[in-house]
C-alpha positions as CSV (number, residue, x, y, z in Angstrom):
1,X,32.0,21.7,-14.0
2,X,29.7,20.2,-11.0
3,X,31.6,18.9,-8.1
4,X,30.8,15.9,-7.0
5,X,30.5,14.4,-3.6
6,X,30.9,11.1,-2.2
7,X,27.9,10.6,0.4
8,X,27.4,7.0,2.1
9,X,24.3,5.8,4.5
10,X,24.7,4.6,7.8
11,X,23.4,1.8,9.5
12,X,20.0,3.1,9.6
13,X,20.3,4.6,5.8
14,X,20.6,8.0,6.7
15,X,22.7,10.4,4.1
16,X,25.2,12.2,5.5
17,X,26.0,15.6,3.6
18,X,29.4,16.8,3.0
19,X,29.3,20.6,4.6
20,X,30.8,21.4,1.4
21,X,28.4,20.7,0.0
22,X,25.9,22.6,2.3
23,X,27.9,25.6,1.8
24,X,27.8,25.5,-2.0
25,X,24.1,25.1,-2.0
26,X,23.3,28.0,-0.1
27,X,20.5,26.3,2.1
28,X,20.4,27.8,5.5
29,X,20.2,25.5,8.5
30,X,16.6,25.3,9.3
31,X,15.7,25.4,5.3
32,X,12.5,22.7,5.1
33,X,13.6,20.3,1.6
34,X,11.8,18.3,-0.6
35,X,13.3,14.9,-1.3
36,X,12.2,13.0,-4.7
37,X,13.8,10.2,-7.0
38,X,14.1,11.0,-10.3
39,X,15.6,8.8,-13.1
40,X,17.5,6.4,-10.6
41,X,18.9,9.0,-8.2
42,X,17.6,11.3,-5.2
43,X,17.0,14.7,-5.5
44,X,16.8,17.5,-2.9
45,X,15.3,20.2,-3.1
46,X,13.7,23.4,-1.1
47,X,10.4,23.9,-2.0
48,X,10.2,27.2,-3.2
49,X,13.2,25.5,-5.9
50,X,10.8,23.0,-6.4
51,X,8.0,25.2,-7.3
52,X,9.6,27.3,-9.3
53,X,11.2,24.8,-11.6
54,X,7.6,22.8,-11.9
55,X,6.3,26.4,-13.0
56,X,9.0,26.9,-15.5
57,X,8.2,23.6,-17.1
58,X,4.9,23.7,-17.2
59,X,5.2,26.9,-18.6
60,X,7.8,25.7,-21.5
61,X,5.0,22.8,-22.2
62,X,2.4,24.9,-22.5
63,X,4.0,27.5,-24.9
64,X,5.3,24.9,-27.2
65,X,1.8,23.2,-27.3
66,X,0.0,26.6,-27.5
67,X,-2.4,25.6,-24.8
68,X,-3.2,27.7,-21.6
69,X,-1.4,26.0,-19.3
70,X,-3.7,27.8,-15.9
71,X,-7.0,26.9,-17.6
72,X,-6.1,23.5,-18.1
73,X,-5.1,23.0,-14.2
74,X,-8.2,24.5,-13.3
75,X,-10.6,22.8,-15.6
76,X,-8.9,19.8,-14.2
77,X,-9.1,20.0,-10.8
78,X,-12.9,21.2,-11.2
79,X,-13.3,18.0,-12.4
80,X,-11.1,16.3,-9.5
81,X,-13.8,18.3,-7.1
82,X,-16.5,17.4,-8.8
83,X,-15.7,13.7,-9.0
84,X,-14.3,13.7,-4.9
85,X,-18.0,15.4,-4.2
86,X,-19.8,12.3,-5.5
87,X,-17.6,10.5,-3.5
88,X,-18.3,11.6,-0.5
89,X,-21.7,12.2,-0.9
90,X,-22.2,8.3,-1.9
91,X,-20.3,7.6,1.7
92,X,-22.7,9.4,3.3
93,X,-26.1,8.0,1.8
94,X,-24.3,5.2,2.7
95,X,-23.5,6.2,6.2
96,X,-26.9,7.4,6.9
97,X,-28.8,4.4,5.6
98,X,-26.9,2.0,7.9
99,X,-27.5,3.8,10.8
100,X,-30.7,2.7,12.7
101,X,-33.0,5.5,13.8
102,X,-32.7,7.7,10.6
């Protein structure tokens, strides 16, 4: 069973955690987190955590759907790149035909 803690905000709605709670986790003092809300509540998290749980269910996704779940990513962000080059390539005709003396 989870234990629970009761956590409240203070005036400037900062959290407060329980040093229980601190030592259960295992984080170490200067540990960087990543906060997120998730179906109605906050989640912390270190990154590393975070990384490896995004792996694992992208992972689970991709094997149930029988796709390659690295080519996809790729082939998507080629097409991110490609569409962000455009962008800023329109900026700059842009740029360069309001400027006098070009």
């Amino acid at each position: 069973m989870t234990t629970t803690y009761p956590i409240t905000l203070d005036a400037r709605r900062r959290p407060t955690l329980p040093a229980e709670l601190l030592a259960e986790s295992g984080l170490d003092p200067r540990d960087e987190l990543v906060a997120y809300a998730e179906e109605g509540r906050i989640v912390l998290s270190t990154r590393a955590a975070l990384v490896a749980r995004v792996q694992r269910v992208f992972g689970e996704a991709s094997a149930l759907r029988g796709v390659d779940g690295a080519a996809l990513l790729q082939a998507q962000r080629a097409e991110d790149v490609a569409v962000e080059e455009a962008r800023l390539a329109a900026l700059e005709e842009r740029a360069g035909q309001a400027s006098p003396g070009r």
